[in-house]
PDB file of N, CA, C and O in Angstrom, chain B, residues numbered from 101:
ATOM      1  N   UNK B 101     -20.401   8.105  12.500  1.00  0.00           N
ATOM      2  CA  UNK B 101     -21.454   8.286  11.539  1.00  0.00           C
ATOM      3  C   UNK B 101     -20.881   8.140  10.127  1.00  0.00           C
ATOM      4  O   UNK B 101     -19.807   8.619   9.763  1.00  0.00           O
ATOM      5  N   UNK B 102     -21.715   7.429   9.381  1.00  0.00           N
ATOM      6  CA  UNK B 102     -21.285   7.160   7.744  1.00  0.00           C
ATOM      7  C   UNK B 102     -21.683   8.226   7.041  1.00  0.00           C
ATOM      8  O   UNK B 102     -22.839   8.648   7.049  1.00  0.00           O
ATOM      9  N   UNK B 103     -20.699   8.737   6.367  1.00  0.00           N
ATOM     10  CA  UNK B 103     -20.850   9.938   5.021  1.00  0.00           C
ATOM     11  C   UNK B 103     -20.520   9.037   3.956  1.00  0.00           C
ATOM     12  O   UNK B 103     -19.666   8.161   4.093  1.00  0.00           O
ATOM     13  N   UNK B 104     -21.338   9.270   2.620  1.00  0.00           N
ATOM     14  CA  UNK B 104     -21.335   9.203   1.181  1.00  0.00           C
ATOM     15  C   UNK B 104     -20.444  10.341   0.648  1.00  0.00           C
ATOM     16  O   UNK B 104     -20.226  11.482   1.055  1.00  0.00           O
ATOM     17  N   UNK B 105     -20.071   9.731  -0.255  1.00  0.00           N
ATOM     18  CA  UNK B 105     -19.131  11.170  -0.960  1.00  0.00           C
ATOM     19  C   UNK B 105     -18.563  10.666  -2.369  1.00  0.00           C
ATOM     20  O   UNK B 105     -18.228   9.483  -2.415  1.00  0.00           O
ATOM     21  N   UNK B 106     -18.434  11.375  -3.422  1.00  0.00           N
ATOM     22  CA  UNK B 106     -17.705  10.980  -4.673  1.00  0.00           C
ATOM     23  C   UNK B 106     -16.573  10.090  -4.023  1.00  0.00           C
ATOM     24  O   UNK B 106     -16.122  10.139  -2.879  1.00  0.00           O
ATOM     25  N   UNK B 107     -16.182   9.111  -5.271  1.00  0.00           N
ATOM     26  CA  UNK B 107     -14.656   8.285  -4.737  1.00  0.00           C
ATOM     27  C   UNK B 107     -13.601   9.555  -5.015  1.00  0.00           C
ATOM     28  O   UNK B 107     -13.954  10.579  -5.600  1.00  0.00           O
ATOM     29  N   UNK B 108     -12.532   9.375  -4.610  1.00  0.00           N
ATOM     30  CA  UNK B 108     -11.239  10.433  -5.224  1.00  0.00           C
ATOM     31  C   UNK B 108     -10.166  10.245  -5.315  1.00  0.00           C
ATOM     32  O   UNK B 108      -9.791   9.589  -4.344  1.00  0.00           O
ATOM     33  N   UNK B 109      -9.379  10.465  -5.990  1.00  0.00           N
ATOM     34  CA  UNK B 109      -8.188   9.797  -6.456  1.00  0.00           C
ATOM     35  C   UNK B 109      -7.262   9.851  -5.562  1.00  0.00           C
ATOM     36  O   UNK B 109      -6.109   9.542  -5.864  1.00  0.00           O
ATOM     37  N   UNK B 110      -7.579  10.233  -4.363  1.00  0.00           N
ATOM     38  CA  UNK B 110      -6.342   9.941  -2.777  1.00  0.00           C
ATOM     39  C   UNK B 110      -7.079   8.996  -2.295  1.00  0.00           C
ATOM     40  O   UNK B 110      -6.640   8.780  -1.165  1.00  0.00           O
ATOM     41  N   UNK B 111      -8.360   7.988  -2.611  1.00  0.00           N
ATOM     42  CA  UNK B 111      -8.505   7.065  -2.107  1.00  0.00           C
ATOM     43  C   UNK B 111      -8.412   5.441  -2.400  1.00  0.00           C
ATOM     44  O   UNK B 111      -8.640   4.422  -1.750  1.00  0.00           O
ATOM     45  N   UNK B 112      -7.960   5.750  -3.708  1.00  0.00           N
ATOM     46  CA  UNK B 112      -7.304   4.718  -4.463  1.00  0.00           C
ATOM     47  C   UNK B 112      -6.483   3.615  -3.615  1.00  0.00           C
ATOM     48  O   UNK B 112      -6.746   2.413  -3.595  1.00  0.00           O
ATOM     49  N   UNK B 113      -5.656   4.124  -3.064  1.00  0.00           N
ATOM     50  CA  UNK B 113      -4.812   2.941  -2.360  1.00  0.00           C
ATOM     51  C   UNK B 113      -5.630   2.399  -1.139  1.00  0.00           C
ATOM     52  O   UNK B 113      -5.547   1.177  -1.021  1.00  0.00           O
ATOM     53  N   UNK B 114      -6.363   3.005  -0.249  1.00  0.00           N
ATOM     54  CA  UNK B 114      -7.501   2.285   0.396  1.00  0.00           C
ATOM     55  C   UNK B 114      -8.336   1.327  -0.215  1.00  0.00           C
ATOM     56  O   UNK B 114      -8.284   0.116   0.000  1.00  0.00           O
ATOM     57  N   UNK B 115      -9.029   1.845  -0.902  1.00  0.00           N
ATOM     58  CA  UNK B 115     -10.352   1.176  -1.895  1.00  0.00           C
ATOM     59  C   UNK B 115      -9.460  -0.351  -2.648  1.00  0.00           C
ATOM     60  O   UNK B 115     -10.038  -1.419  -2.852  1.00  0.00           O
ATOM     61  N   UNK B 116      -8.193  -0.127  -2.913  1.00  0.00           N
ATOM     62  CA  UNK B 116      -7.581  -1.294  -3.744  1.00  0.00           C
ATOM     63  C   UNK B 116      -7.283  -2.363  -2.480  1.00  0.00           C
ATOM     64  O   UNK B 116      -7.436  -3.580  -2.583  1.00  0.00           O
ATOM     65  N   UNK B 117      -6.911  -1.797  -1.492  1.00  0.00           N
ATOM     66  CA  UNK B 117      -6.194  -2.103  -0.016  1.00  0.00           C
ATOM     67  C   UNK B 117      -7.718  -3.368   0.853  1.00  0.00           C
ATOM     68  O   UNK B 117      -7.711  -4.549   1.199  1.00  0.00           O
ATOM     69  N   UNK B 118      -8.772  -2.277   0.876  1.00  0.00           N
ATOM     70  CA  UNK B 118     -10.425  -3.246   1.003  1.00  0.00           C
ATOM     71  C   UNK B 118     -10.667  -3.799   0.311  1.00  0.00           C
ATOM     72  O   UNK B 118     -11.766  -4.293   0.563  1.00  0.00           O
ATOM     73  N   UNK B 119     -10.025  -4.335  -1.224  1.00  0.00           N
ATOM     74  CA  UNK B 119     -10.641  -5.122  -2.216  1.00  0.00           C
ATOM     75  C   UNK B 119      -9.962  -6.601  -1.524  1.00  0.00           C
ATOM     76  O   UNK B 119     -10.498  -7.543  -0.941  1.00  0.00           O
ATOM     77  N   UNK B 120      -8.389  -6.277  -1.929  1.00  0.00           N
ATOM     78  CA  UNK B 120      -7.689  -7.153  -1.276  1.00  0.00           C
ATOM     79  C   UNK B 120      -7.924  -7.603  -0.183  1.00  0.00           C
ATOM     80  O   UNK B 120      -7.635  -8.797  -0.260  1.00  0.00           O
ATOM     81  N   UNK B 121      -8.379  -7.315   1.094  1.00  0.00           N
ATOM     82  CA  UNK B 121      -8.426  -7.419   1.971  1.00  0.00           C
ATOM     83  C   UNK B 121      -9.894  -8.285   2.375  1.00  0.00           C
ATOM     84  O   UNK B 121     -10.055  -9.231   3.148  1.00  0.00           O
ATOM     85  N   UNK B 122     -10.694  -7.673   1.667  1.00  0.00           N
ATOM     86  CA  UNK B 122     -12.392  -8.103   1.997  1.00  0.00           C
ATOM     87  C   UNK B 122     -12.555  -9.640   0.773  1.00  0.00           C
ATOM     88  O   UNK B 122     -13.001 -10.742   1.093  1.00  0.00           O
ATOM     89  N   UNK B 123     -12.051  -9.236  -0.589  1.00  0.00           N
ATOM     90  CA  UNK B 123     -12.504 -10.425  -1.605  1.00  0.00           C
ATOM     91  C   UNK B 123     -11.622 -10.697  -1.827  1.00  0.00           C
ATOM     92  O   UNK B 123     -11.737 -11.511  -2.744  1.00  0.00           O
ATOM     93  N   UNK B 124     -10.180 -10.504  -1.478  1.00  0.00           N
ATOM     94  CA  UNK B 124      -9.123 -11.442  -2.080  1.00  0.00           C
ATOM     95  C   UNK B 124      -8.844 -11.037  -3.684  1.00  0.00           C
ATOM     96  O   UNK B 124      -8.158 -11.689  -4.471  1.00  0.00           O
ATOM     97  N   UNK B 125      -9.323 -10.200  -3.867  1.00  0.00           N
ATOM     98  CA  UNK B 125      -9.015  -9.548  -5.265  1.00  0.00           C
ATOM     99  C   UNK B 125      -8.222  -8.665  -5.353  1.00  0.00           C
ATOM    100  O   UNK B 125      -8.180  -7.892  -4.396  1.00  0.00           O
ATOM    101  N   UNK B 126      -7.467  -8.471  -6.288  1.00  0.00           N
ATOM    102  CA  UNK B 126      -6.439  -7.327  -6.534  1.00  0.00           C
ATOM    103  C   UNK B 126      -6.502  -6.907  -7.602  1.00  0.00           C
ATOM    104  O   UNK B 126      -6.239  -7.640  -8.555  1.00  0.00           O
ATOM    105  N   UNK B 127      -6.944  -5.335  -7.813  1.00  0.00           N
ATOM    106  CA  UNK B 127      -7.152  -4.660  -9.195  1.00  0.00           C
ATOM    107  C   UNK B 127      -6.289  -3.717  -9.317  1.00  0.00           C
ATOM    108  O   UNK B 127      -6.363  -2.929  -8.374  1.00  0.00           O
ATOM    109  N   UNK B 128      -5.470  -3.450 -10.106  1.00  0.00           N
ATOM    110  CA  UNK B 128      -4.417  -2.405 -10.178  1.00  0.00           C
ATOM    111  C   UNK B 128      -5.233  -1.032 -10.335  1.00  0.00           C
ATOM    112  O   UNK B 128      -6.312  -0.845 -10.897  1.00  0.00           O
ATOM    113  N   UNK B 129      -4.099   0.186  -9.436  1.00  0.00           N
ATOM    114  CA  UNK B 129      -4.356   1.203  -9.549  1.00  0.00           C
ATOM    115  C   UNK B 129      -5.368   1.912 -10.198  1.00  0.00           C
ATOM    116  O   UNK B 129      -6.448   2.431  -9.915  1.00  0.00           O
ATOM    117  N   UNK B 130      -4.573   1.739 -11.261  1.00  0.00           N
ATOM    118  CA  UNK B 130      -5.204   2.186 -12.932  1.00  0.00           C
ATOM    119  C   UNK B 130      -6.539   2.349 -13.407  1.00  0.00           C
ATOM    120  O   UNK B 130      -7.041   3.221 -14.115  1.00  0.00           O
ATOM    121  N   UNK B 131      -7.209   0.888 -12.635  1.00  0.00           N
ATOM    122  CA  UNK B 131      -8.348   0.537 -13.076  1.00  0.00           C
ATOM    123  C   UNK B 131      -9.178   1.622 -12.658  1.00  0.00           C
ATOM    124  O   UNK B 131      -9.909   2.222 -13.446  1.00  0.00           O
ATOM    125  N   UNK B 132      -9.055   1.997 -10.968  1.00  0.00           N
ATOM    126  CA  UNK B 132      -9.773   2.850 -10.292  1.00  0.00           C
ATOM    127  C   UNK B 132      -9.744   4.228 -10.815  1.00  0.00           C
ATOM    128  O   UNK B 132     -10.775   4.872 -11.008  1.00  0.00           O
ATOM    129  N   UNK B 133      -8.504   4.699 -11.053  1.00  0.00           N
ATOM    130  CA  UNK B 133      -8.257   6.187 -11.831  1.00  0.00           C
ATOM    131  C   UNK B 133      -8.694   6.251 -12.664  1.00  0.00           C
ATOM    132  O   UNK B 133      -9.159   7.379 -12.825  1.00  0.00           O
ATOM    133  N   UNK B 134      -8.936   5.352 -13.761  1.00  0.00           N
ATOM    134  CA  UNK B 134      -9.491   5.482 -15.224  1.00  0.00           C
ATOM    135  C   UNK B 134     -10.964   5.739 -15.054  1.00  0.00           C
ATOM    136  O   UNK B 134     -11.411   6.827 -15.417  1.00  0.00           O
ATOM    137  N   UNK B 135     -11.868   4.698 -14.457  1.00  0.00           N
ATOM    138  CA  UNK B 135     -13.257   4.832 -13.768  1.00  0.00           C
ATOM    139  C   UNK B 135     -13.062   6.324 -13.204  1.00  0.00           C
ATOM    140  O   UNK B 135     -13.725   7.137 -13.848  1.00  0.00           O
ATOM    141  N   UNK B 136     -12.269   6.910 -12.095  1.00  0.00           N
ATOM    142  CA  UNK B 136     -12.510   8.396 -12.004  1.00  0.00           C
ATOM    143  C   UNK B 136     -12.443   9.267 -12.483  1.00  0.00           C
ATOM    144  O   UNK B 136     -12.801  10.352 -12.023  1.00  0.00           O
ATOM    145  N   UNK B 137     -11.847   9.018 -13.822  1.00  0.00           N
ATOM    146  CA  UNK B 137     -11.295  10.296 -14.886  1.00  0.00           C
ATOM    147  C   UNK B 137     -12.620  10.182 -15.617  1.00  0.00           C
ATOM    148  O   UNK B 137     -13.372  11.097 -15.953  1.00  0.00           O
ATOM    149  N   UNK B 138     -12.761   8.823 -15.803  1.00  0.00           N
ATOM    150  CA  UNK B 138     -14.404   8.905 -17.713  1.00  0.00           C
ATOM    151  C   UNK B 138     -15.861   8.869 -16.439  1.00  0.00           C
ATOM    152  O   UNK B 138     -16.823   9.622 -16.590  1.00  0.00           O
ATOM    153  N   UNK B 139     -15.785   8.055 -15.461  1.00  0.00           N
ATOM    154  CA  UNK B 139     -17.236   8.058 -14.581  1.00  0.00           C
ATOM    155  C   UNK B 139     -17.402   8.535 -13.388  1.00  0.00           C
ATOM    156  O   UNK B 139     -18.199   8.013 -12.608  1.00  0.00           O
ATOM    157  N   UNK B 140     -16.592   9.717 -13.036  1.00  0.00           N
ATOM    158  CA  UNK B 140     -16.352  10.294 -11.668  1.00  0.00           C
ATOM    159  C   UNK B 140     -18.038  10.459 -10.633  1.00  0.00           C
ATOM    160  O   UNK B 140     -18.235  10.837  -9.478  1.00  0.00           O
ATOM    161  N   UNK B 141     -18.900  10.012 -11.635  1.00  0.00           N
ATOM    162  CA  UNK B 141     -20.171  10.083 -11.015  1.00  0.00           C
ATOM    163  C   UNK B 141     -20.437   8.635 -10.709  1.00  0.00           C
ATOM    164  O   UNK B 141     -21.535   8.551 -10.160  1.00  0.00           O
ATOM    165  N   UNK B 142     -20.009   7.768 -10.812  1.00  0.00           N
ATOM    166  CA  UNK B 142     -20.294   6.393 -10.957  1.00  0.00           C
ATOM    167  C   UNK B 142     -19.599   5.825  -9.373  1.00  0.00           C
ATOM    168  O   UNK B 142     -19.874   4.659  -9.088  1.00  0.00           O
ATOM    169  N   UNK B 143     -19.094   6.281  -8.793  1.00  0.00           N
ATOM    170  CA  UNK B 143     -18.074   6.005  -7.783  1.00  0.00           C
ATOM    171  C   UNK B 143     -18.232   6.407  -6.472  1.00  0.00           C
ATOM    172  O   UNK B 143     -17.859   7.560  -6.258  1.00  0.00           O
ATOM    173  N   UNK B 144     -18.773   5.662  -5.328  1.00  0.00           N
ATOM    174  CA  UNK B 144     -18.808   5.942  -4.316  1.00  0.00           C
ATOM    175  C   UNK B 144     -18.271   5.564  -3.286  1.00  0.00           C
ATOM    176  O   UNK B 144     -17.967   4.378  -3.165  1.00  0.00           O
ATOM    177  N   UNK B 145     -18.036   6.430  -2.346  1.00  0.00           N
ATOM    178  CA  UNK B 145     -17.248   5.434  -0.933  1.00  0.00           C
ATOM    179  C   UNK B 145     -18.404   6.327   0.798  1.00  0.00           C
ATOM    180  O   UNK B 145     -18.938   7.430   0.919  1.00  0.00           O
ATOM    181  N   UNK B 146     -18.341   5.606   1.366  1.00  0.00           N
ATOM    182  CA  UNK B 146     -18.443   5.764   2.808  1.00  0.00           C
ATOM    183  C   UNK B 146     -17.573   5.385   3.762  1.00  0.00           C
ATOM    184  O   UNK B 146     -17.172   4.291   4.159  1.00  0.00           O
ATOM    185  N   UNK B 147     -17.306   6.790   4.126  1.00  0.00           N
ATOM    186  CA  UNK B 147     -16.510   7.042   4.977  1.00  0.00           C
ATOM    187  C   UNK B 147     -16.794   7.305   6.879  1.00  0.00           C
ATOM    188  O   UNK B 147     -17.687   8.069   7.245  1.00  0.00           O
ATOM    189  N   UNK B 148     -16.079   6.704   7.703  1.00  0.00           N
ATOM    190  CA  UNK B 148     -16.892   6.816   8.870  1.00  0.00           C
ATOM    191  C   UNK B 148     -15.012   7.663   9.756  1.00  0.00           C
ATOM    192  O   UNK B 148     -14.006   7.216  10.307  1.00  0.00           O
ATOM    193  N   UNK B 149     -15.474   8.794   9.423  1.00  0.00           N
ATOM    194  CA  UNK B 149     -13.981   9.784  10.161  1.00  0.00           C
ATOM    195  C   UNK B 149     -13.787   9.717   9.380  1.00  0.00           C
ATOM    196  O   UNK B 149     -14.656   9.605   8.514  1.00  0.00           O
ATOM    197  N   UNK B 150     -11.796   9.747   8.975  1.00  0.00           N
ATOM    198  CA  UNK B 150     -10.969   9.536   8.311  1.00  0.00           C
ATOM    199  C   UNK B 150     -10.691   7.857   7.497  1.00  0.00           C
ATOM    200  O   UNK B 150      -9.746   7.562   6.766  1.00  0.00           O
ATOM    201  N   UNK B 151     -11.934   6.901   7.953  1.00  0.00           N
ATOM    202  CA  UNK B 151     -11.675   5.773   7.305  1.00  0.00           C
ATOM    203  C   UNK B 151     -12.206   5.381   6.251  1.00  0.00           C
ATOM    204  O   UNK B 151     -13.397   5.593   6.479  1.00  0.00           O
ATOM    205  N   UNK B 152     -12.127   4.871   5.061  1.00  0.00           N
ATOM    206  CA  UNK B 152     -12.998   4.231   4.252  1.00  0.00           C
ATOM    207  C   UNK B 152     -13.611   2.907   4.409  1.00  0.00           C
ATOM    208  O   UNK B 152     -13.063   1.806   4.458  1.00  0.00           O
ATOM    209  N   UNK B 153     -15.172   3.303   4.498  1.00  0.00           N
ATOM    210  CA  UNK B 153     -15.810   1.557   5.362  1.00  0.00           C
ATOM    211  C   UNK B 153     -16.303   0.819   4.155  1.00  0.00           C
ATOM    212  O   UNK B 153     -16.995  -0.198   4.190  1.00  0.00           O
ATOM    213  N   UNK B 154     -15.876   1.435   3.086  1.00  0.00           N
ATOM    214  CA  UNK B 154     -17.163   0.595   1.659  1.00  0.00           C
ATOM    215  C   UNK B 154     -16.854   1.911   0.867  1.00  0.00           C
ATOM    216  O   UNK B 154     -16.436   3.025   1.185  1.00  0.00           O
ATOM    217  N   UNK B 155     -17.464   0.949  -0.994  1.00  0.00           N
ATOM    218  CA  UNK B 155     -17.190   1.688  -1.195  1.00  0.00           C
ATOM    219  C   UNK B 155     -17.700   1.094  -2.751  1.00  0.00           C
ATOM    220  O   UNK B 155     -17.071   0.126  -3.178  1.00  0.00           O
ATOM    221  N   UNK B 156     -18.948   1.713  -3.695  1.00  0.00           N
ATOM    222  CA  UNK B 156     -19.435   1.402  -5.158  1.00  0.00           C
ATOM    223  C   UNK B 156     -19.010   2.110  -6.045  1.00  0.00           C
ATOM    224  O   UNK B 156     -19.090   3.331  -6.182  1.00  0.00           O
ATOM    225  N   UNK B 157     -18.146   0.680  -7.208  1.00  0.00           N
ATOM    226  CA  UNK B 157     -17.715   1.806  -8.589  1.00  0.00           C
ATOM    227  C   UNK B 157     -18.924   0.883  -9.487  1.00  0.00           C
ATOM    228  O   UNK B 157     -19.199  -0.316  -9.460  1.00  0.00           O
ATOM    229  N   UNK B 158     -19.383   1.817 -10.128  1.00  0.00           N
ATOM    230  CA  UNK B 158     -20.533   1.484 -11.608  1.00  0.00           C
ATOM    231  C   UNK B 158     -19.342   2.229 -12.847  1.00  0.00           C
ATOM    232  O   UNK B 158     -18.574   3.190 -12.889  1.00  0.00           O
ATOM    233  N   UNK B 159     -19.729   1.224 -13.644  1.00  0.00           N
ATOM    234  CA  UNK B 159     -19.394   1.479 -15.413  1.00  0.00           C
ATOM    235  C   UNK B 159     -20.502   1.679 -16.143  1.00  0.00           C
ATOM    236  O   UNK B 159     -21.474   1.423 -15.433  1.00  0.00           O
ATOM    237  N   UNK B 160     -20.852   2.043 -17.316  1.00  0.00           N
ATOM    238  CA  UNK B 160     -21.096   2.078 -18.406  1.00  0.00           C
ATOM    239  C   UNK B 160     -20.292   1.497 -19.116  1.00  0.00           C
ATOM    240  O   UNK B 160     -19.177   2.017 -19.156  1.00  0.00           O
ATOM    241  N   UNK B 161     -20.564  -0.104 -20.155  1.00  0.00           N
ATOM    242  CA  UNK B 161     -19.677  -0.672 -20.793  1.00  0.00           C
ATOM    243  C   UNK B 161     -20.311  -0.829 -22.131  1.00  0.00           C
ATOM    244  O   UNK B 161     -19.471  -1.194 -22.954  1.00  0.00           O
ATOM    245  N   UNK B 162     -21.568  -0.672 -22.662  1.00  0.00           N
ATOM    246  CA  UNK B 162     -21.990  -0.497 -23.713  1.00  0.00           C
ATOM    247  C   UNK B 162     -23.418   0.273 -23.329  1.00  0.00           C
ATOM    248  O   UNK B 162     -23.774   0.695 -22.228  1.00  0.00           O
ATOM    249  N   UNK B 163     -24.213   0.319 -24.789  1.00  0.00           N
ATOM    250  CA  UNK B 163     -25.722   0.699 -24.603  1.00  0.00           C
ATOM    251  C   UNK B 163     -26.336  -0.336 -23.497  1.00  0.00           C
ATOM    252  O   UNK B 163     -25.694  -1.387 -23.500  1.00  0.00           O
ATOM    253  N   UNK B 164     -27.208  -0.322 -22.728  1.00  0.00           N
ATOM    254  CA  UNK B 164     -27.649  -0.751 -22.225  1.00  0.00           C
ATOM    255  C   UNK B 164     -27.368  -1.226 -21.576  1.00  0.00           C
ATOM    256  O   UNK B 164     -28.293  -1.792 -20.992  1.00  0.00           O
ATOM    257  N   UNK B 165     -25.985  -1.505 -21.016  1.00  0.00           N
ATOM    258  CA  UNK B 165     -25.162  -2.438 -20.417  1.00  0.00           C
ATOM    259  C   UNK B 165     -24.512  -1.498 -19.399  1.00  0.00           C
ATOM    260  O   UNK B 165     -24.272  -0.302 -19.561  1.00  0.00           O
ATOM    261  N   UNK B 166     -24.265  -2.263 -18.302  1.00  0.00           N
ATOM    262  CA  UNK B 166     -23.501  -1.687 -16.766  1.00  0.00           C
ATOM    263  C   UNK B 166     -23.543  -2.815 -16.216  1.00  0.00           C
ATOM    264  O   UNK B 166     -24.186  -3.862 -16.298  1.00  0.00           O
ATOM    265  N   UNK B 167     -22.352  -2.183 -15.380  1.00  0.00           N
ATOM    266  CA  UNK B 167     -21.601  -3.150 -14.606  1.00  0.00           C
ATOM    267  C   UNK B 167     -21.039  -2.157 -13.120  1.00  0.00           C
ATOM    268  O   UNK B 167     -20.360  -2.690 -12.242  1.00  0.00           O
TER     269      UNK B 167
END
């Protein structure tokens, strides 16, 4: 069964690990921690057990603007 839950900063190396893995993208660490420190509400993962299956980060990058 899939649970929703805030992202958290022990899931960082997963979430970077499925980026790579699913889009061929690689975003450093950093990026993810910084998003959890200023938008810790913006950040989600689903988890099915102990795995991470997915997983949405949202920004705020100006007025009106998100990403």
């Amino acid at each position: 069964m899939l649970t929703v839950r805030l992202l958290r900063p022990s899931d960082v190396n997963s979430i970077t690990e499925l980026t790579r893995s699913s889009l061929g993208e690689a975003y450093p660490t950093s990026f993810y921690l910084t998003i959890i420190e200023h938008w810790p509400e913006g950040s989600l993962v689903a988890t099915d057990g102990n795995r991470i299956a997915g997983f949405i980060v949202g920004v705020i990058s100006g007025v009106r603007q998100a990403r």
